[in-house]
N, C-alpha and C positions, 0 to 999 in steps of 0.2 A: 706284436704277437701274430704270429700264423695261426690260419684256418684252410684245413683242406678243403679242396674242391666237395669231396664228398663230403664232409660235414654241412656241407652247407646244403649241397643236393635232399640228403633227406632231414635236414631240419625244413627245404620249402616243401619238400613231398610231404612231411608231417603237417603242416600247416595248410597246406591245399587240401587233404587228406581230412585232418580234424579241425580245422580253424582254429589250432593253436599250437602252441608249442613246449606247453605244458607237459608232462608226465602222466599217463594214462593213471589214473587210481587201478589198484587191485592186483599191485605187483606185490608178490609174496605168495606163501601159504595162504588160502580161504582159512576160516574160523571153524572147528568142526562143530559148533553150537549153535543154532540161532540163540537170538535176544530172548524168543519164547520160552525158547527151552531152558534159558538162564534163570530168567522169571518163575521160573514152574517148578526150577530145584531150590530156589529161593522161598516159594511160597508151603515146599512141603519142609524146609528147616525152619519155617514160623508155624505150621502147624505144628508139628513136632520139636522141640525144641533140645528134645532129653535125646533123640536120635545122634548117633556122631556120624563121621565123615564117610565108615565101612556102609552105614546106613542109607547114606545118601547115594554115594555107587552104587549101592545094589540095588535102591529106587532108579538111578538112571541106568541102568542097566534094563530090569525088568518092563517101566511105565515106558520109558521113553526109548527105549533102543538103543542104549549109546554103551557103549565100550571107555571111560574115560578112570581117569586116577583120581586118590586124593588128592594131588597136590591143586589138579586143577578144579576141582571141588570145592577146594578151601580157597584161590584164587576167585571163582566166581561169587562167592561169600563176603570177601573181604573189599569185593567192589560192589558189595553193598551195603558198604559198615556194619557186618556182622561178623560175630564171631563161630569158630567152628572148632572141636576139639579131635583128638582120636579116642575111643574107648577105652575105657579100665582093662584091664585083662584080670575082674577077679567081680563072683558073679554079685548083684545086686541086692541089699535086702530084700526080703518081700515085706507084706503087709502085715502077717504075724509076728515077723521078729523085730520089727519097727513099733510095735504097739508093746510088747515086751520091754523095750528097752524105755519108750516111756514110761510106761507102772515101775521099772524100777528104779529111774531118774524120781519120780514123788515119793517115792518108799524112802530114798533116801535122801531126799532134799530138806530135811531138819536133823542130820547128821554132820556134826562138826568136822572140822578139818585137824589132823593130828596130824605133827612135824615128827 
């Protein structure tokens, strides 16, 4: 096998240069997150648990300044064996018609089953 003159030129100028000839780390895209700010949307989907994914954007939007999507939302989630959902699209009970539906779950919990 051939090797040209220049290949060789700057693989010894690499190795004079960095004393190796190894591959620089830190080729690619940078990460647009630190680890911090991984940890910090991490820690507000354990505070919050009942929050989904629109929820957590618009925490890193607001708290932390970032501009970022679900997809990587749920991505940062899921490299920390968590789960992460998207929102209902239909509104919540509240607390009075939750309390409603159990008075009439015991109203009628000694009412037989008719086929």
């Amino acid at each position: 096998m051939l090797i040209s003159r220049q290949c060789i030129r700057r693989t010894i100028r690499k190795f004079d240069e960095f004393h190796t000839v190894a591959t620089k780390p830190g080729a690619g895209r940078p990460f647009k997150l630190t680890d911090r700010q991984k940890r910090t949307i991490k820690l507000q989907q354990l505070r919050d648990d009942t929050g989904s994914l629109n929820d957590l954007v618009q925490y890193a939007h607001t708290n932390l300044n970032l501009s970022i999507s679900r997809e990587i939302v749920s991505r940062i989630l899921r490299n920390f064996d968590m789960i992460s959902y998207i929102a209902p699209r239909k509104p919540r009970i509240i607390p009075m018609q939750r309390r409603k539906r159990i008075q009439w779950c015991y109203e009628h919990l000694s009412c037989a089953v008719k086929h």
